[in-house]
C-alpha positions in Angstrom: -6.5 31.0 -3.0 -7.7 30.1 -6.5 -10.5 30.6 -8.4 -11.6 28.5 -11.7 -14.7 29.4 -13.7 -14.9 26.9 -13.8 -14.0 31.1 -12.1 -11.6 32.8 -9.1 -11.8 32.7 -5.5 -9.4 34.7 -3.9 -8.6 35.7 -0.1 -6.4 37.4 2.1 -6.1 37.9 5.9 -7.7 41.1 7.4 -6.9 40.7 10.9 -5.7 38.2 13.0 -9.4 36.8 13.7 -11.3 37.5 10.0 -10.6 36.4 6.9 -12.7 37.6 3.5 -13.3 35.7 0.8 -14.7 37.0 -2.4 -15.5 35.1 -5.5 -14.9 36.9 -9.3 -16.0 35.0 -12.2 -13.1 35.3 -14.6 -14.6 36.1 -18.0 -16.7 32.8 -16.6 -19.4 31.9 -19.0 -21.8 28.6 -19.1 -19.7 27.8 -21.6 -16.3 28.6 -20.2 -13.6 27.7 -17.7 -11.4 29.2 -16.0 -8.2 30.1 -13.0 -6.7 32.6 -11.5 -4.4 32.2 -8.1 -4.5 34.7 -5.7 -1.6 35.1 -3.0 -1.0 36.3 0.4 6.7 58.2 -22.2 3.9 55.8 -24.3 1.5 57.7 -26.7 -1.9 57.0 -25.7 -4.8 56.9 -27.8 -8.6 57.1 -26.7 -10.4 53.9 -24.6 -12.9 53.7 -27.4 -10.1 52.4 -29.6 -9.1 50.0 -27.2 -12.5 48.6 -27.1 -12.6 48.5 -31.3 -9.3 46.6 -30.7 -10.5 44.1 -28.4 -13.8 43.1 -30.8 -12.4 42.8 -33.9 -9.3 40.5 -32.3 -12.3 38.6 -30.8 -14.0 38.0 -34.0 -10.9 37.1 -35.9 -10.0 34.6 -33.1 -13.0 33.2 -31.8 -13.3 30.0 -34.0 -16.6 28.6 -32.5 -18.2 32.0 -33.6 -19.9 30.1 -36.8 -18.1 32.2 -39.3 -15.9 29.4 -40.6 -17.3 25.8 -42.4 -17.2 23.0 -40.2 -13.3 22.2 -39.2 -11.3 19.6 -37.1 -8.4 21.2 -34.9 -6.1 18.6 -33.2 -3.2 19.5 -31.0 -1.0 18.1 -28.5 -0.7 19.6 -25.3 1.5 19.4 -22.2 0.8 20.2 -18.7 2.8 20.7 -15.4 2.3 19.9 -12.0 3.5 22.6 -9.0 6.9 20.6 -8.9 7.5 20.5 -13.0 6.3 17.3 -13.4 5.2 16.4 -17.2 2.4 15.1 -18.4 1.4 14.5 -22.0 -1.6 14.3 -23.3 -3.9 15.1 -27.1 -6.9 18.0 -27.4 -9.5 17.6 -30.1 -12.2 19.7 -31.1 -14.8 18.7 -34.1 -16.9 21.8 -34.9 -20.0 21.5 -37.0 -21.8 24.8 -35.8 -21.9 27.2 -32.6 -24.3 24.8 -30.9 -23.0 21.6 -32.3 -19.5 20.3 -31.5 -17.3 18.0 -29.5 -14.1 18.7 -27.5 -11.8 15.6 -26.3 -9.1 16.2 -23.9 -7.1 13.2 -23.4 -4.3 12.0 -20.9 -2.7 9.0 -20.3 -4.8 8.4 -17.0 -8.1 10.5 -17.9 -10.2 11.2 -20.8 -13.3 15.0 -20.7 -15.7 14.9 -23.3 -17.8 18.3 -23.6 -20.4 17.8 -26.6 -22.5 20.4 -27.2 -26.1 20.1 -28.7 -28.4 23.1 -29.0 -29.2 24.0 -25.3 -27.5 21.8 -24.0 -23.8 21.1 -22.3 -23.2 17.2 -21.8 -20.2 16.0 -20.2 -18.7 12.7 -19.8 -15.4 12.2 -17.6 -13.0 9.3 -16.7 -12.5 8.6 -14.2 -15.3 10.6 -13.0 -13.4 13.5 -11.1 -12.7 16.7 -12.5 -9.3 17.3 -13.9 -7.2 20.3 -13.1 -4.8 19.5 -16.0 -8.2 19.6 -18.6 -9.4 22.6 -17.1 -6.3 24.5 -17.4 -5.6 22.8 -21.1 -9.5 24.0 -22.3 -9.5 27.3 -21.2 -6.0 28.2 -23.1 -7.8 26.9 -25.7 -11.1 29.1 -25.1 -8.7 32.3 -24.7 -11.0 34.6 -27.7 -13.6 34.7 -24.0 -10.6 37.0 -22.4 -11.4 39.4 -24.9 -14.8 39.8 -24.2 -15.9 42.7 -22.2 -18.1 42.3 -19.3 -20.6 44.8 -17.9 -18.4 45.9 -15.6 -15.0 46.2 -17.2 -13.5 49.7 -18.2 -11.1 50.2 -20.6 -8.7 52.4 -18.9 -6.3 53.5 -21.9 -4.7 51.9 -25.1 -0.5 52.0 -25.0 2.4 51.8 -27.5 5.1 51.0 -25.5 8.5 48.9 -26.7 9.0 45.4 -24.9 12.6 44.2 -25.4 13.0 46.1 -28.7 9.7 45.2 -30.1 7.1 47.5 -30.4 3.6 46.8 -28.8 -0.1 47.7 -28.1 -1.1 47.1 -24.4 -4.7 47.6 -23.5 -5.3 48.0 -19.9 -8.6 46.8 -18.7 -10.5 47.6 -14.7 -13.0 46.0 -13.5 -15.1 48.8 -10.9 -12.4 51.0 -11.3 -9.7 48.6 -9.9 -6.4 47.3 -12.1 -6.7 43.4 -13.6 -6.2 42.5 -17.4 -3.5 43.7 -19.5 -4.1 42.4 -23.2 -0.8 42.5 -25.3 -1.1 43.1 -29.6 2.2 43.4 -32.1 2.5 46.8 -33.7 0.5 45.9 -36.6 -1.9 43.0 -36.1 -5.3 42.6 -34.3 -4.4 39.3 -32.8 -3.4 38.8 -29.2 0.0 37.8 -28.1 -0.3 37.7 -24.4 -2.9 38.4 -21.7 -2.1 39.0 -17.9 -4.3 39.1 -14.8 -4.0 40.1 -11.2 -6.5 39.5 -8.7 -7.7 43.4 -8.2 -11.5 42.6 -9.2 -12.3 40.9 -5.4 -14.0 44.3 -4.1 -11.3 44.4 -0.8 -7.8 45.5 -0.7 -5.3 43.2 -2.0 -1.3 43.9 -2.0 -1.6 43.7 -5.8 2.2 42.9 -5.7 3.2 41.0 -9.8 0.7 39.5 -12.1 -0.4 36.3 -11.2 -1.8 34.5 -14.1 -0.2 35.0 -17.5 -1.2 33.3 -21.3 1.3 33.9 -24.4 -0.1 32.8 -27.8 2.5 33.0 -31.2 3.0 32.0 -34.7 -0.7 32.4 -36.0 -2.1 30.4 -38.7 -4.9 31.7 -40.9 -8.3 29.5 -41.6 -10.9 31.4 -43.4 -10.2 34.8 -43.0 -10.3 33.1 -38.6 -6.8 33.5 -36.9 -5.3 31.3 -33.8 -2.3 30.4 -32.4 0.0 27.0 -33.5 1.5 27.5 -29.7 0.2 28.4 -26.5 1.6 28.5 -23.4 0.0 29.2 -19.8 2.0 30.7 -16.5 1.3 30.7 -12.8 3.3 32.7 -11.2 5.5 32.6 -13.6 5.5 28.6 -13.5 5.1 27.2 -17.3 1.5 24.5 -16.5 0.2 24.4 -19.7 2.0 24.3 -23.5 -0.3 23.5 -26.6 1.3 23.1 -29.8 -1.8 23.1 -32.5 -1.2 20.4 -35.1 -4.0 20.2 -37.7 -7.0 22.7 -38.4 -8.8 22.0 -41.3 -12.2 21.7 -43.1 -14.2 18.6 -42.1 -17.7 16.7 -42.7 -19.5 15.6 -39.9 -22.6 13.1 -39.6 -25.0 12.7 -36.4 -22.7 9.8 -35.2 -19.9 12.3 -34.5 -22.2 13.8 -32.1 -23.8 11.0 -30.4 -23.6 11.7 -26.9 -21.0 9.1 -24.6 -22.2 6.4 -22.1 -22.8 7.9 -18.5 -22.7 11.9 -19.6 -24.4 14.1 -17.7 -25.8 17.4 -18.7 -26.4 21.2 -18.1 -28.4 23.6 -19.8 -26.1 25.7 -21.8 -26.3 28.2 -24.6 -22.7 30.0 -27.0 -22.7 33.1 -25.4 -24.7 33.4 -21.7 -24.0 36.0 -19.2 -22.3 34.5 -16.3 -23.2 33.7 -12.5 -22.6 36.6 -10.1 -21.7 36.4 -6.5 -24.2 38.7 -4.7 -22.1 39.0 -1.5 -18.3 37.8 0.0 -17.8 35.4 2.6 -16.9 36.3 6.2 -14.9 34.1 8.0 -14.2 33.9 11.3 -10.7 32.2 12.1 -12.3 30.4 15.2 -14.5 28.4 12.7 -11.2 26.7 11.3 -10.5 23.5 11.3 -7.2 23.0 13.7 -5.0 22.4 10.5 -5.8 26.0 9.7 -5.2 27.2 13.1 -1.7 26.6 13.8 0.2 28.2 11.4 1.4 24.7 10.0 2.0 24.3 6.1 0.2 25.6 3.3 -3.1 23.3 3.1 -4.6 23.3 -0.5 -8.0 22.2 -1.9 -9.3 22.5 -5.2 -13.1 21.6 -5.6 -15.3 21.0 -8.5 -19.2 22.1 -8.0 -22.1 23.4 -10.3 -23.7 26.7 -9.5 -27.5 26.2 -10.0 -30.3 27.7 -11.2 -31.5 28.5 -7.9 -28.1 30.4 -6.7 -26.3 27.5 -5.0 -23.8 25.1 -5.0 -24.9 21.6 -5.8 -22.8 18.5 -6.9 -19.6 19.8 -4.9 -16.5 17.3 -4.9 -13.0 17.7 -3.8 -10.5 17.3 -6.9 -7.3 17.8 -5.1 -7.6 17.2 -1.2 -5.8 18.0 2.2 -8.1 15.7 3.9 -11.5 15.4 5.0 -11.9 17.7 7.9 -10.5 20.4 5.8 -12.5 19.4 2.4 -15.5 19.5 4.5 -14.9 23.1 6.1 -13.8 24.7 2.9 -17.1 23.0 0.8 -19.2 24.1 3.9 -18.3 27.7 3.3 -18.8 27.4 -0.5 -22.5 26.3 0.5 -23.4 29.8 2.5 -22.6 31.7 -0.9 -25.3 32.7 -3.1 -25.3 33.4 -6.5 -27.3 35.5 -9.3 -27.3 32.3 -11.5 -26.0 32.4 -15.3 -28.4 32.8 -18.1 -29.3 32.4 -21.9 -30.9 35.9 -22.0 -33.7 35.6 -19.4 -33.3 32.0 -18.9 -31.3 31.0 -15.9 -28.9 28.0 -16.8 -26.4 26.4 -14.9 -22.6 26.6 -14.6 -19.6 24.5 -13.2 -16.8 26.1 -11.3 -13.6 25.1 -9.9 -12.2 26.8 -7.0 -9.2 26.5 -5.4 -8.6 27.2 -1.6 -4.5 28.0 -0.5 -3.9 28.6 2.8 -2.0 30.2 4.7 
């Protein structure tokens, strides 16, 4: 099971009659998006440096920060289905100011706009259905989030270790005391090269077995005294989904027209940098309440739904973006509707945020 923050969802069977499921958001902000799959002799130096590595490779990296002049990036992008199928497609992103750009994800059979405008998000998608392919394409592109520390990670040590001859820096990162981010530097530079994440932060034993989410970022070009990656490439168990080869990032004027909100968006209260929703207990289900699909052991039935947490803790506008039919749509989106949340906020403000999850199973 799969969870986009968009956020993560993940599972496993308990007994033969319960299963758990628990949702984590993934460095998931109002502003953010984001997936993680869950399935059935180095000198060390102190945390605290660890934690001074993280920021300052989040302030060189993060490029909607506001500590650049307003810039165009362009870059084309290609993303894989589960059986290697390619699909081509363009990312654009005009930024005028933290709370005033516009991000364009194009493929040949769908278009996401995300403009942003002061407090709020609007969106505008067609056709109107939630793309995996531009979720998993914008959050590569929003990696300077997965440097961010959340209340509850812990930095559990800082690592030189040597990776096929080449010397690194690995900081490994805990979230209540429990294994999930390694972040990857070069010997010498504060910039990221590769992040990896297993699905330990679900507060329930897991068979924490290989990573299962993987991002590798190289040959970083420099933009007022800002650093990011010309290539970027995302993994899923290993499986290549998502390559972005950067193109052009340069300096750029902007009037209101650039900004003008499309035909038909929709909007969500937003703001750079909100704290994200938090689930305030897992789901307990009972293998009885399955859907027959579910209940015979047949093939691996997969969902992926799209939904907005509200401000009032609950699911609301919930569709399926990839379904294995009605009956089990409707059981998996039923469950989703029991959880409650602690919704996101713009410091005391609670704002909304839309998720992805994904549901595997067996």
């Amino acid at each position: 099971m799969l969870l986009w923050g968009w956020g993560s969802t993940m599972y496993r069977r308990q007994s033969m009659s319960m299963i758990a499921l628990s949702v984590t958001f993934f460095l998931c902000t109002p502003t953010t998006q984001f997936m993680l799959r869950a399935r059935g002799g180095d000198g060390q130096v102190t945390p605290q440096t660890g934690g001074e590595l993280l920021q300052q490779a989040e302030q060189l990296t993060d490029i909607r920060a506001g500590n650049a002049p307003s810039f165009r990036l362009t870059a084309r992008v290609e993303a894989y289905d589960e059986k290697g199928k390619k699909k081509e497609g363009t990312y654009t992103l005009l930024w005028n100011s933290p709370t005033i750009w516009r991000e364009e994800i194009s493929f040949p059979d769908y278009s996401q706009i995300r403009l942003a405008r002061i407090n709020k998000l609007l969106i505008n998608r067609n056709p109107h259905t939630p793309s995996e392919e531009a979720y998993r394409v914008g959050k590569s592109m929003d990696f300077p989030g997965f440097l961010h520390l959340g209340t509850k990670d812990q930095i559990q040590k800082l690592q030189e270790k040597t990776k096929d001859g080449v010397r690194e820096r690995k900081v490994d990162i805990a979230v209540a005391g429990k294994p999930w981010k390694k972040v990857y530097f070069d010997e010498s530079t504060p910039v990221p090269i590769r992040f990896e994440y297993k699905g330990a932060a679900l507060g329930m034993q897991y068979p924490y077995k290989e990573f299962d989410l993987k991002f590798q970022l190289a040959d970083y070009v420099e933009f007022h005294g800002l650093q990011f990656p010309r290539t970027l490439r995302r993994f899923e168990s290993n499986v290549l989904r998502v390559q972005v080869q950067v193109q052009e990032w340069i300096e750029a004027t902007y009037g209101e027209a650039d900004f003008a909100p499309p035909d038909d968006s929709h909007w969500i209260r937003w703001c750079p940098h909100g704290e994200p929703p938090k689930l305030q207990s897992p789901l307990m289900v009972t293998n009885p309440s399955f859907p027959p699909q579910l209940r015979t052991g047949g093939p691996s039935s997969r969902v992926v739904i799209n939904g907005i947490i509200g401000i009032d803790g609950q699911w609301h506008n919930v569709e399926a973006v990839k379904s294995a039919g009605s009956m089990v749509d409707s059981f998996w989106i039923s469950q989703m509707h029991r959880q409650r949340f602690t919704p996101a906020k713009c410091g005391e403000t609670p704002v909304e945020s839309e998720m992805m999850i994904e549901f595997d199973y067996p």
